[in-house]
C-alpha positions in Angstrom: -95.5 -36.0 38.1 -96.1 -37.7 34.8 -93.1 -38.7 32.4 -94.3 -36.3 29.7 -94.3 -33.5 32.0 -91.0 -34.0 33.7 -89.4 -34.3 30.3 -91.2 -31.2 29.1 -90.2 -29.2 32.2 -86.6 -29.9 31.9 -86.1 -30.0 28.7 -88.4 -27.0 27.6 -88.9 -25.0 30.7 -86.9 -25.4 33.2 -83.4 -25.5 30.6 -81.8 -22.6 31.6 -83.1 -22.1 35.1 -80.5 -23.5 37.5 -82.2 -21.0 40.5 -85.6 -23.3 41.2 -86.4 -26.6 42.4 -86.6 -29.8 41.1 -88.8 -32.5 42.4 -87.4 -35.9 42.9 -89.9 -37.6 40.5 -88.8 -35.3 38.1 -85.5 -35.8 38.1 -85.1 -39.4 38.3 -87.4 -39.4 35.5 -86.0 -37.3 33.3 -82.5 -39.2 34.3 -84.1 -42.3 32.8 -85.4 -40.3 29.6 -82.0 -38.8 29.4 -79.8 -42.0 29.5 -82.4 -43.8 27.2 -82.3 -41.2 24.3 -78.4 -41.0 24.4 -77.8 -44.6 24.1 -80.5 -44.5 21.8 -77.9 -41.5 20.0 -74.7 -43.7 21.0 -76.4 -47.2 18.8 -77.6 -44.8 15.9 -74.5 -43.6 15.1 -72.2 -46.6 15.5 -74.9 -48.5 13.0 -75.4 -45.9 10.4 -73.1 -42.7 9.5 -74.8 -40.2 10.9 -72.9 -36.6 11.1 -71.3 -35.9 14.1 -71.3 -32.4 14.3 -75.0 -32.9 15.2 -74.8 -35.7 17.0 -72.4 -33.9 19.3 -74.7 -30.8 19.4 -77.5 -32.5 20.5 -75.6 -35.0 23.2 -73.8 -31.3 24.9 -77.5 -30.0 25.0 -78.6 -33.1 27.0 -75.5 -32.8 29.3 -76.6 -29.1 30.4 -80.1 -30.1 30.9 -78.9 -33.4 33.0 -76.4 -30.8 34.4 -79.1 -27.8 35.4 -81.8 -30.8 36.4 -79.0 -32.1 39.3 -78.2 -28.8 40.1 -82.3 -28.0 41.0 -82.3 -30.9 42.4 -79.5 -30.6 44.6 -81.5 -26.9 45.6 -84.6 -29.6 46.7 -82.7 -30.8 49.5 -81.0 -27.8 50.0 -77.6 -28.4 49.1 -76.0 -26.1 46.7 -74.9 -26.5 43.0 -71.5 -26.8 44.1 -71.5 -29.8 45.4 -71.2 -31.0 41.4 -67.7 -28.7 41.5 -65.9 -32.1 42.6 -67.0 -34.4 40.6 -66.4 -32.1 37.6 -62.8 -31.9 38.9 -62.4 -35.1 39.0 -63.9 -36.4 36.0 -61.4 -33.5 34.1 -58.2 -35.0 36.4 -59.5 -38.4 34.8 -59.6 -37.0 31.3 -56.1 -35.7 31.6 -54.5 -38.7 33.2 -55.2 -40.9 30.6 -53.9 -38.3 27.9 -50.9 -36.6 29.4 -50.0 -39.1 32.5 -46.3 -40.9 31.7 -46.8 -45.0 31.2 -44.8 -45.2 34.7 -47.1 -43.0 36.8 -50.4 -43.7 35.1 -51.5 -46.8 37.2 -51.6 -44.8 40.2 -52.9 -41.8 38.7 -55.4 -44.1 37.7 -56.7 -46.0 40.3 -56.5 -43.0 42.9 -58.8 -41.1 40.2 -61.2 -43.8 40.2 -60.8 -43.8 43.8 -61.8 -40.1 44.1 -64.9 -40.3 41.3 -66.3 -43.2 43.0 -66.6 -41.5 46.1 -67.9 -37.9 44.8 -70.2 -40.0 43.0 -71.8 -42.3 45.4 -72.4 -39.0 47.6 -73.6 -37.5 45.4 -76.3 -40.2 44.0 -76.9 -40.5 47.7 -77.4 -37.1 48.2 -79.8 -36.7 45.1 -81.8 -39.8 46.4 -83.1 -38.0 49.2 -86.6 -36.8 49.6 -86.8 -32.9 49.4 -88.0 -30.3 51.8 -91.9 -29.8 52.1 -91.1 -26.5 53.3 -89.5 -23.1 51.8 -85.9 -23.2 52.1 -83.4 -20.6 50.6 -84.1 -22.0 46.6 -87.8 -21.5 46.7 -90.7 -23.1 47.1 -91.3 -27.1 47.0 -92.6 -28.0 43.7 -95.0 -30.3 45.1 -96.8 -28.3 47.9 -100.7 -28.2 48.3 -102.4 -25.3 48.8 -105.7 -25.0 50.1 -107.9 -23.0 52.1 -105.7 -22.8 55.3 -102.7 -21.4 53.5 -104.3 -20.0 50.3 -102.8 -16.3 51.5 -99.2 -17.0 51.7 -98.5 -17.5 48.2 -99.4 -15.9 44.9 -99.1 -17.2 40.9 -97.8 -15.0 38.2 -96.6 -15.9 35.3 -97.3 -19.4 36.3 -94.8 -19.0 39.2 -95.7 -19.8 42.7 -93.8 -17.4 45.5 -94.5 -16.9 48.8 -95.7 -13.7 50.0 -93.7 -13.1 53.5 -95.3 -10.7 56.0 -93.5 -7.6 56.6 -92.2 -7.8 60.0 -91.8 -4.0 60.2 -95.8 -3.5 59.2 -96.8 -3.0 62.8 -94.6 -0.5 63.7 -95.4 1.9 61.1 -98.1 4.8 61.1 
């Protein structure tokens, strides 16, 4: 997949469509787009005042897209969505340690948060490294399958999406 189409399909397409699959080429290249463009973002408005509302706006929009691109990519391996549920937890833990924690307890709060977000996140990077099914698994079909002339009758388009069209095991037995 080319780098104008993996942007395109998770920026445009594929935004709000958590229940697919997401190729691992498209992913890690969108990743790269994504952390480009919001350090791009990050420079811009620390060199010139730039409004923040927008700037804000525009950096949560990212964050779901980066957020709904793992989450179909976790589906490629077939993992759930869930498996971001820690990491979430633990970033939020971090968040309020450093606000709320007393001076005398937030060292250990600390370093056991880092602890637990290193962890959920080195699974999780190793989990998203993994090369994806070929096959059908519970999220759909592979985004990169072939299909030629040998398997041309198990799947259909429509609307510009590919299903598979599973045989009716109870065909044989009717009248």
């Amino acid at each position: 997949m080319y780098l104008y189409d993996a942007i395109t399909s998770c920026t445009f397409y594929n935004a709000f469509n958590y229940k697919n699959r997401a190729s691992r080429s498209e992913f890690w290249q969108f990743v790269v787009f994504w952390l480009f463009c919001s350090s791009c973002l990050f420079l811009t408005s620390v060199v010139c005042d730039v409004n923040t509302v927008s700037l804000c706006v525009i950096i949560l929009y990212g964050m779901w897209i980066l957020v709904v691109a793992t989450i179909r990519r976790l589906h490629d391996v077939d993992k759930r969505g869930w498996l971001l549920m820690p990491l979430f937890l633990a970033i939020i833990h971090l968040i309020d340690t450093i606000l709320y924690a007393g001076p005398e307890n937030k060292l250990n709060y600390l370093v056991m948060d880092t602890l637990i977000l290193s962890f959920f996140s080195i699974n999780l990077l190793i989990t998203l490294s993994k090369l994806g099914s070929n096959e059908d698994n519970r999220f759909g079909v592979p985004r990169s399958i072939i299909i030629d002339s040998s398997n041309i009758n198990q799947y259909k388009i429509e609307n510009n999406v590919l299903t598979v069209i599973k045989p009716n095991p109870y065909k044989k037995f009717r009248k």
